[in-house]
C-alpha positions as CSV (number, residue, x, y, z in Angstrom):
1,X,28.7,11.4,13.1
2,X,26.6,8.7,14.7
3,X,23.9,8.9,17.9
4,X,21.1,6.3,16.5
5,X,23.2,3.8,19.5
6,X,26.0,4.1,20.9
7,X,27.8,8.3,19.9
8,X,30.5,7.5,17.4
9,X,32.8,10.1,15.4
10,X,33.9,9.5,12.4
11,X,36.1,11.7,10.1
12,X,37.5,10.7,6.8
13,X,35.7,7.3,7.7
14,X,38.4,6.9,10.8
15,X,37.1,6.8,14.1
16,X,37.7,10.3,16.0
17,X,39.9,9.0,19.5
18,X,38.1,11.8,22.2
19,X,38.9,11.7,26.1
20,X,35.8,10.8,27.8
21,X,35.0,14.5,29.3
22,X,35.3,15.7,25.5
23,X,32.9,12.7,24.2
24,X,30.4,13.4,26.9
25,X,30.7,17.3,26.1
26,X,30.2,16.6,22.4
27,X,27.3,14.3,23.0
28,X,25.7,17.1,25.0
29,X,26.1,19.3,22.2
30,X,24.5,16.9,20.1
31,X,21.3,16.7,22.1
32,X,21.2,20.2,21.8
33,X,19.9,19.6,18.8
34,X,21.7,22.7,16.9
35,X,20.6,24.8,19.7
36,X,23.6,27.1,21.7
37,X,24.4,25.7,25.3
38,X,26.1,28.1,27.8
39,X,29.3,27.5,29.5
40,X,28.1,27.0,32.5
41,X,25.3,24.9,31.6
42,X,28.0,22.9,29.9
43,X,30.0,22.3,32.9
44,X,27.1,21.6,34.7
45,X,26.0,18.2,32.4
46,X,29.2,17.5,31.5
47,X,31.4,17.6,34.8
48,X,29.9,18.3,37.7
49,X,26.4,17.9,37.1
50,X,24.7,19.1,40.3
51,X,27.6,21.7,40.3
52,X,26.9,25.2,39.2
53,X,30.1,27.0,37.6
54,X,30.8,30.2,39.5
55,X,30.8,33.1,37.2
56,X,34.8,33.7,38.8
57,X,35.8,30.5,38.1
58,X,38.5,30.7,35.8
59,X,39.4,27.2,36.2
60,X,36.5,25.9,35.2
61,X,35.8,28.2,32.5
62,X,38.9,27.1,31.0
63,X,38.2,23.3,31.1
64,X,35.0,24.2,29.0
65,X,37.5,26.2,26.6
66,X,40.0,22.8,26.8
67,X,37.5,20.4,25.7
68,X,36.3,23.0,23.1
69,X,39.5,22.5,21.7
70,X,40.4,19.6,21.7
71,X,36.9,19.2,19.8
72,X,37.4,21.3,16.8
73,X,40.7,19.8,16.0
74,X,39.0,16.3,15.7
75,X,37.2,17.9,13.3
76,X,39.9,19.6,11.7
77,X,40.6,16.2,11.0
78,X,38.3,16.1,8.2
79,X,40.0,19.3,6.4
80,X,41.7,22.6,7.7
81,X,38.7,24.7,9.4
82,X,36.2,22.2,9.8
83,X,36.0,22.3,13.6
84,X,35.4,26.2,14.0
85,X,32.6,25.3,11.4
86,X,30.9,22.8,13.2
87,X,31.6,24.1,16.9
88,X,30.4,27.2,16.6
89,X,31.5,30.3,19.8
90,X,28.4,31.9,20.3
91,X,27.5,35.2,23.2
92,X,24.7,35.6,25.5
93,X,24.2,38.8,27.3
94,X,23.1,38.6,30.6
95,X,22.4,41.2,33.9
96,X,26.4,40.3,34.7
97,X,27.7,40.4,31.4
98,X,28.2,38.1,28.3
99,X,28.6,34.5,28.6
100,X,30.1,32.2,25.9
101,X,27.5,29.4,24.1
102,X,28.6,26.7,22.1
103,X,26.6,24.7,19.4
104,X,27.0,22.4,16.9
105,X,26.4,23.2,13.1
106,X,26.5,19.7,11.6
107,X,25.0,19.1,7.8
108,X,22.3,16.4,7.4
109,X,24.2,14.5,5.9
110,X,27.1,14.6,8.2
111,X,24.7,13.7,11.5
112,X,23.0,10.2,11.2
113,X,20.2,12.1,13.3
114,X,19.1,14.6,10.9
115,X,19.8,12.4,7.8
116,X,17.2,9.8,9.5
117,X,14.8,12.6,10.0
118,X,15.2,14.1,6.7
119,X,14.5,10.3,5.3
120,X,11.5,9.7,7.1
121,X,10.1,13.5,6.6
122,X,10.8,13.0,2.4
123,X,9.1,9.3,2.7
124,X,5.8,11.4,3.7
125,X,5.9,13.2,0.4
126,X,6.9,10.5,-1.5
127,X,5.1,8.0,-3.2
128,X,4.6,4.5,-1.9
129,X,7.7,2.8,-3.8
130,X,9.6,5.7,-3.3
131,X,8.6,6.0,0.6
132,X,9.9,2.6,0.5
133,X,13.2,3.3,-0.5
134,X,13.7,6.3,1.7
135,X,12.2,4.6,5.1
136,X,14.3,1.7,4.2
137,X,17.4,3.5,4.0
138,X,16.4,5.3,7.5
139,X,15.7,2.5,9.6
140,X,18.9,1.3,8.3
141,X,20.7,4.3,10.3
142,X,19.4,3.2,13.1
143,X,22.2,0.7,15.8
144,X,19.9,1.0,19.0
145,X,18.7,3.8,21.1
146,X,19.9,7.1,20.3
147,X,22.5,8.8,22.8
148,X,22.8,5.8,24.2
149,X,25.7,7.2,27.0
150,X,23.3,9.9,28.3
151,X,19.9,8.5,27.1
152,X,18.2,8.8,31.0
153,X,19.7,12.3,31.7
154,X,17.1,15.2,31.9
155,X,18.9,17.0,28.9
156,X,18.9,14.1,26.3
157,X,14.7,13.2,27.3
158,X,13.4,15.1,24.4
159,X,15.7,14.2,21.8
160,X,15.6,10.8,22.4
161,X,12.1,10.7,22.9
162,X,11.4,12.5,19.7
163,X,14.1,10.1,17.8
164,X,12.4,7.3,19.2
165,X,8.5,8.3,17.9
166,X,10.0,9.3,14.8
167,X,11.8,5.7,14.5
168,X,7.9,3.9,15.4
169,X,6.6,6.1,13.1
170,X,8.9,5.1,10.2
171,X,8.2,1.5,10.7
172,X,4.1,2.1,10.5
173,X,4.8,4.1,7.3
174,X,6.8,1.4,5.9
175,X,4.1,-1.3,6.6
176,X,1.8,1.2,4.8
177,X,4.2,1.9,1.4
178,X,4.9,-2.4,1.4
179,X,1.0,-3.0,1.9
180,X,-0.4,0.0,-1.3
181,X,2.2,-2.1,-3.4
182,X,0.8,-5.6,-2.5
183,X,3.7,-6.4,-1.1
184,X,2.7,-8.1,1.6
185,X,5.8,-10.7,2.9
186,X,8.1,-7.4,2.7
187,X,5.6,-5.7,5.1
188,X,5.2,-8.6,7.7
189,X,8.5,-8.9,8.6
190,X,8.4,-5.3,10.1
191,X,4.8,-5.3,11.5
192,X,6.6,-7.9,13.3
193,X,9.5,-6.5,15.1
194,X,6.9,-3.8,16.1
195,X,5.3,-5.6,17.4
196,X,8.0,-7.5,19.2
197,X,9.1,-4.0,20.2
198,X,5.7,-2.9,21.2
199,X,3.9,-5.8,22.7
200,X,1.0,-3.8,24.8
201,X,0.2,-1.7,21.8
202,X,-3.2,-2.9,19.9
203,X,-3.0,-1.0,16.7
204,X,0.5,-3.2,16.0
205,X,-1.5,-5.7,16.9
206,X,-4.1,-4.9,14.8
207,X,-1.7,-4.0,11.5
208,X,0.0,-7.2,12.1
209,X,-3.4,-10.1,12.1
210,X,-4.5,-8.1,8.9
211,X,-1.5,-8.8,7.4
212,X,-1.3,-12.3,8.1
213,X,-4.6,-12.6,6.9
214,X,-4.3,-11.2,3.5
215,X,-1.3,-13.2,3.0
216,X,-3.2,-16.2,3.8
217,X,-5.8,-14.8,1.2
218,X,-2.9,-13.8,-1.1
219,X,-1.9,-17.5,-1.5
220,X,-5.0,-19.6,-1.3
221,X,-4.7,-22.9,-2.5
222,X,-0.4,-22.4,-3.2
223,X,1.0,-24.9,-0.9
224,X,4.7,-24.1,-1.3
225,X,6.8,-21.5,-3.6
226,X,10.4,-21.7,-3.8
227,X,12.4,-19.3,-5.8
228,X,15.3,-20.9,-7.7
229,X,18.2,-18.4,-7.0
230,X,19.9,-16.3,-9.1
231,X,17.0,-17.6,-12.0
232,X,13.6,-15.3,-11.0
233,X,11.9,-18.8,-12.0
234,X,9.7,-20.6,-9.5
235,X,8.6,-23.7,-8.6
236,X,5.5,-23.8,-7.3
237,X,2.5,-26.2,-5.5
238,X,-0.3,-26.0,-5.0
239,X,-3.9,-27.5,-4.1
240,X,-6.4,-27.7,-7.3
241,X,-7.8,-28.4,-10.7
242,X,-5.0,-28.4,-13.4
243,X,-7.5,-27.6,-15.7
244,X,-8.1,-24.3,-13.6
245,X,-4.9,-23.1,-14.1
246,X,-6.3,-20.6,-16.9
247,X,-2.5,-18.4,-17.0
248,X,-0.6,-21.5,-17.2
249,X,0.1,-24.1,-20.4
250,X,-0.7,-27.4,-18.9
251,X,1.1,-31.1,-19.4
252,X,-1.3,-33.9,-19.9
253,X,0.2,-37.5,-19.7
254,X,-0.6,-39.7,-22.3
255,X,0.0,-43.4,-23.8
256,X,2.6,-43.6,-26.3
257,X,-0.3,-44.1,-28.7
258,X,-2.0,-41.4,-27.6
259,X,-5.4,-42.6,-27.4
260,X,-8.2,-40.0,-26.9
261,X,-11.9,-41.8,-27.2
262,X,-13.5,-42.4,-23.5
263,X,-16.7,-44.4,-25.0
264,X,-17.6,-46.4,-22.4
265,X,-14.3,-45.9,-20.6
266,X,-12.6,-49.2,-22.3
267,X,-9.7,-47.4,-23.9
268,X,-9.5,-44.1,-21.8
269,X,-11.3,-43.1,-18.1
270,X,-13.6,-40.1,-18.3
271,X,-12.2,-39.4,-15.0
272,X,-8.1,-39.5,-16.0
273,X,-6.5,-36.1,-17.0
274,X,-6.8,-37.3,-20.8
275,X,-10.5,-38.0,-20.7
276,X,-10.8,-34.7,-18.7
277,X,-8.7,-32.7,-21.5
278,X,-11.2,-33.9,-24.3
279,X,-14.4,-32.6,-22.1
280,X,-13.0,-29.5,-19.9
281,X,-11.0,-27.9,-23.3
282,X,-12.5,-29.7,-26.1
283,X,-16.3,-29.9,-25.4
284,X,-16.4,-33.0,-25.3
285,X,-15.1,-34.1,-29.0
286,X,-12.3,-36.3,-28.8
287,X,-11.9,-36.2,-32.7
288,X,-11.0,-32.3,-32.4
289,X,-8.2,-33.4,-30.0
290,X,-7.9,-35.9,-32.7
291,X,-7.0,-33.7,-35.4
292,X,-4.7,-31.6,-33.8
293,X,-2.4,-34.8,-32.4
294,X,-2.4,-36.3,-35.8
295,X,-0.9,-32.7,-37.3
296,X,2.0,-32.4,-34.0
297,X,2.7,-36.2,-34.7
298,X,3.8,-35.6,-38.0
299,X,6.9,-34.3,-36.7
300,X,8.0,-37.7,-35.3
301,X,8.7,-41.0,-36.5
302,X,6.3,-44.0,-34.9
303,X,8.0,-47.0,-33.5
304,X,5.7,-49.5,-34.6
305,X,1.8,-50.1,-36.2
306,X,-0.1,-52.7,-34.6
307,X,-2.9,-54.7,-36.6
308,X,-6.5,-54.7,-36.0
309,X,-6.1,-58.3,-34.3
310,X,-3.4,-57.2,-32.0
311,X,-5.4,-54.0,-30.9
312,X,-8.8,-54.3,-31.4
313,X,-9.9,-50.8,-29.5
314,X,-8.0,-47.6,-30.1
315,X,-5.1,-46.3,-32.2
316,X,-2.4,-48.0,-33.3
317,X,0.0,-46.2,-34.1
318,X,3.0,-46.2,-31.4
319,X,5.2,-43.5,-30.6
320,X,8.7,-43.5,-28.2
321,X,8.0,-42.8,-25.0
322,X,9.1,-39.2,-24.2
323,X,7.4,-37.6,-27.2
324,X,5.9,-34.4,-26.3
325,X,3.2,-32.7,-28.8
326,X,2.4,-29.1,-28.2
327,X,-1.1,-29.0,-29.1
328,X,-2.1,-25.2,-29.6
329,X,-5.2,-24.0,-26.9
330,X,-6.6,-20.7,-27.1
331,X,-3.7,-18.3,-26.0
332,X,-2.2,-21.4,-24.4
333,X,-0.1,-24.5,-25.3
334,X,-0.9,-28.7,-23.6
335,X,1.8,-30.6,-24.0
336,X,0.6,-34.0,-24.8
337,X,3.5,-36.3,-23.5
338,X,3.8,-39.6,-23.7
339,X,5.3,-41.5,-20.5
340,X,3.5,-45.2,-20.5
341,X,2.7,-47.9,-23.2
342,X,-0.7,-49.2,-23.4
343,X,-0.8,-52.6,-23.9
344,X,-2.9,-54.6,-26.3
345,X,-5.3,-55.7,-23.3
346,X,-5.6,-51.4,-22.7
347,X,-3.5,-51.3,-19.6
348,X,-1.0,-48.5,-19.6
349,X,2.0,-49.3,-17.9
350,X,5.4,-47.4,-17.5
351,X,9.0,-47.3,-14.9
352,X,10.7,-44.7,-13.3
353,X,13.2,-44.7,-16.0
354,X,10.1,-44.1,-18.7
355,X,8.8,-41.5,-16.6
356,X,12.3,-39.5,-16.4
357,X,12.8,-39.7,-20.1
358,X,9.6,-38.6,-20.7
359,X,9.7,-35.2,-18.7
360,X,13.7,-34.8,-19.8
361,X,12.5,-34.7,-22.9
362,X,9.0,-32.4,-22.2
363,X,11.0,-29.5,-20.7
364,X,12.8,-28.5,-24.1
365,X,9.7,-28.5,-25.8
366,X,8.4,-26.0,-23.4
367,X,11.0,-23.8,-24.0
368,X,10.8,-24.3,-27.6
369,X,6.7,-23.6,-27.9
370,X,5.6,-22.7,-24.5
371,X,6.2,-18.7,-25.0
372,X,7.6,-18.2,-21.5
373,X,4.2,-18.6,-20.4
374,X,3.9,-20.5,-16.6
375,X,3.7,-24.6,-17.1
376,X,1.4,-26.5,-14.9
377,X,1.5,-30.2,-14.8
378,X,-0.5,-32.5,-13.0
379,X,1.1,-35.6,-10.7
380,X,2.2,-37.6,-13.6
381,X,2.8,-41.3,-12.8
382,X,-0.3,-41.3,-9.9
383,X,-3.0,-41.6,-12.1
384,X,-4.3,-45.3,-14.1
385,X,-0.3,-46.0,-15.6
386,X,0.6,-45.8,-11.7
387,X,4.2,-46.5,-11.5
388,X,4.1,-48.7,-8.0
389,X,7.8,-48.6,-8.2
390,X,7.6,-44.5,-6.5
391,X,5.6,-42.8,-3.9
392,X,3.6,-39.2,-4.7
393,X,6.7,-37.5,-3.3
394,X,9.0,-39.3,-5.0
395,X,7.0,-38.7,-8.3
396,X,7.1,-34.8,-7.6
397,X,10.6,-35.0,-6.7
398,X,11.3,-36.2,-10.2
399,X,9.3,-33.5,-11.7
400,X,11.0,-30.7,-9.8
401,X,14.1,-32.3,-10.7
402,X,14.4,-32.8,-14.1
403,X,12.5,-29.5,-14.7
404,X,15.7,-27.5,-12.4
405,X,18.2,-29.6,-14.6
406,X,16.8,-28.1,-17.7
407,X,17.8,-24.7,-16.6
408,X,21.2,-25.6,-16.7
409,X,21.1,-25.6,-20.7
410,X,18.3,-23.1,-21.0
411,X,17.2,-21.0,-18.2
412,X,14.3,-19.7,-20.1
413,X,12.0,-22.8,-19.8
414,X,9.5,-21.4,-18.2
415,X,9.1,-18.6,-15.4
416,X,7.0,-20.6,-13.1
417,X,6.8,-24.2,-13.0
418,X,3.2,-25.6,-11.1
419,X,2.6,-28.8,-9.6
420,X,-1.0,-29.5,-9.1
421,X,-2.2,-31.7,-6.6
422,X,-5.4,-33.3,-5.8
423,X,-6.6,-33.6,-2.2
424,X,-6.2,-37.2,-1.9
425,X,-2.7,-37.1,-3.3
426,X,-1.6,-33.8,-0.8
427,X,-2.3,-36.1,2.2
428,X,0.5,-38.7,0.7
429,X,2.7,-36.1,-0.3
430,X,5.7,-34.7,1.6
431,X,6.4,-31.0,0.8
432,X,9.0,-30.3,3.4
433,X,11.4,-33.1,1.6
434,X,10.6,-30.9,-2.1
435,X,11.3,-27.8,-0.1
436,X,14.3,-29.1,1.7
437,X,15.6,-30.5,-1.9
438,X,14.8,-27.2,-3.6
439,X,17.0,-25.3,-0.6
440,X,19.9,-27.6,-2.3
441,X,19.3,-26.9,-5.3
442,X,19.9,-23.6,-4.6
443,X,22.6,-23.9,-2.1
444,X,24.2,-26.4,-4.9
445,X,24.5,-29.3,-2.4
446,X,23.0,-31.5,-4.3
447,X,24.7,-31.1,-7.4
448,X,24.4,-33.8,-10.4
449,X,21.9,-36.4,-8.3
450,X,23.9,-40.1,-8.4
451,X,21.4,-42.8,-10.1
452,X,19.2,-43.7,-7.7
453,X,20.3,-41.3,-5.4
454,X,19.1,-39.3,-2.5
455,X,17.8,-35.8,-2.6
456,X,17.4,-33.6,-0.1
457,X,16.9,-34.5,3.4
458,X,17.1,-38.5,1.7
459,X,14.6,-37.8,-0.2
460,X,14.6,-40.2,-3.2
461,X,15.2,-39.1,-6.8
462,X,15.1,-41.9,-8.4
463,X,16.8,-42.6,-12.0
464,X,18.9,-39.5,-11.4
């Protein structure tokens, strides 16, 4: 049976059809509480109101019988004797003689009521990811104020009243259980409709700001987080130093002869992600970076040597573009990848169509070496080999995408993928059209992306 909102009988899961007077009657009984109701005070609420039933009157004695009746064998309904179960005859002496009572005996779990009281009343003992559970399953009892028919009539005030403070304090207490297990966005939600609900009361106020700040707090530099469905893998931005990204495995672009030495910045810029690999993770010695490409090269086959005349400064040796060497860190991997030539007058150059072999080809070595571990990866393309032919968001769109169509064949790339952005490139970045294609991704609108097609919202993917 159901009085969180509108009164509702259900037996066997079928809706009990009552008469009205026998509804109203029941829901009287029901905001009883358990407790026995005389006749009279019965006819009273439930027909005449103002009326008081004469202790001769037959007639109206007999219409409290009726309804009674007609009660128990709606219950009945639910199995032979169920109604003198629940409506229970009851006497009460008095100076003129006995008088009948009537109450209900329902089981908590066969009154909405009770089974939301016994919910929140367990969630007190419980601990916090249990209390979660059990408030959770309480509020979702409730359909609107309880006794809703009779809610403003002297006999239902203290139910409902008590239903409704038991209902506010179920919501607090879930705000609490969500916030001791750091779970923050599930607790905002409901601060919020409390507050909605409650708008002149401070401490909702109160419970509310703090959340919102220690989300804010909670997410610092991350810009946006979208969780691919159906996966548990996220892609993530945010606002940073890649080289900060201590949890992470990081992707470091390189020429396809993977120069290292940043003497005098001729061959390689102290200030690119290459020149800052060799200083923030390798001291400052190029020729320990050295060493450990020269031992992941060995794996592949170079394209072509140049002579000494050719290339006067650097290496030599030339590698496809799209070769990605997992260069052991620490507890970590960096994937040294290879998206632009550098020519013989030390420009590196690359295309859209270099840059999108070059990271179709990164994400399987990340599943292959990167331990499951999170991958962060810098704006490839925006640095010194700028590809002129894309924008920053078109850059990160290609990143995002070819790293979701590498799930397809293995969806154990990587649990997180990170972008990291600088500060200058965030102002020429557009995260709502990564969020909106992400949303597609998801929604699987997007699909197989047409060459040169649009992602989401128009958003460019270019090469696709």
């Amino acid at each position: 049976m159901s009085v969180l909102g509108p009164v509702r009988l259900d037996v066997n899961g079928t809706p009990a059809r009552l008469t009205p007077l026998t509804a109203r009657l029941l829901v009287r009984l029901v905001a009883a509480e358990g407790e026995a109701v005389p006749a009279r005070q019965l006819y009273r609420d439930v027909w005449q109101q103002s009326a008081e039933l004469p202790r001769q009157d037959l007639r109206g004695r007999n219409e409290v019988q009726k309804r009674i009746l007609e009660l128990r064998r709606a219950f009945d309904l639910g199995g032979p004797g169920a109604g003198a179960r629940i409506v229970r005859t009851g006497q009460l002496p008095t100076a003129r003689g006995a008088e009948s009572t009537y109450r209900l005996e329902l089981r908590t779990e066969e009154l909405d009521s009770a089974l939301f009281a016994h919910l929140v009343g367990g969630a007190l003992r419980a601990a916090p990811a249990s209390a979660v559970r059990l408030l959770t399953e309480a509020l979702g009892l409730w359909r609107g104020r309880p006794l809703a028919e009779v809610h403003d009539e002297e006999f239902a005030t203290v139910p409902v009243r008590r239903l409704t403070l038991l209902r506010e304090a179920a919501l607090r207490d879930l705000v609490g259980a969500h916030t001791a297990l750091g779970r923050y966005d599930l607790a905002l939600p409901v601060a919020e409709q409390t507050v909605r609900e409650r708008p002149d009361d401070p401490e909702a106020a109160a419970t509310l700001a703090r959340l919102r700040a220690r989300l804010r707090e909670r997410h610092g530099n991350e810009l946006l987080r979208h969780t691919l469905r159906g996966l548990r893998v996220d892609v993530v931005v945010v606002r940073g130093d890649l080289f900060d990204q201590e949890d992470a495995n990081l992707v470091v672009g390189f020429s396809d002869t993977f120069d290292t030495s940043t003497d005098q910045d001729v061959v390689i810029s102290r200030e690119s992600v290459q020149g800052q690999l060799v200083d923030r993770l390798f001291e400052g010695r190029h020729r320990l970076l050295d060493d450990q490409l020269r031992r992941g090269l060995k794996e592949f086959t170079p394209l072509a040597t140049e002579s000494v005349r050719a290339k006067r400064r650097g290496r030599r040796t030339r590698y496809p573009v799209g070769t990605a060497v997992a260069l052991p860190v620490g507890k970590r991997r960096v994937f040294a990848l290879a998206y632009s030539r550098l020519g013989n007058d030390l420009r590196a150059r690359s295309a859209p169509a270099d840059l999108r072999l070059s990271l179709e080809r990164l994400w399987p070595s990340v599943a292959l070496h990167g331990r499951f571990k999170p991958v962060a990866t810098p704006l490839i393309g925006s640095g010194l080999a700028r590809i002129v032919e894309l924008d920053h968001t078109q850059l990160l769109l290609m990143v995002v995408d070819t790293f979701t169509r590498s799930l397809r064949d293995d969806p154990a790339v990587s649990p997180e993928l990170r972008v990291v952005l600088r500060a200058e490139e965030l102002e020429k970045t557009d995260l709502s059209a990564v969020e909106a294609f992400l949303r597609d991704v998801d929604e699987g609108l997007s699909g197989p992306p047409a060459a040169g097609g649009a992602g989401a919202d128009g958003a460019h993917v270019p090469g696709g």
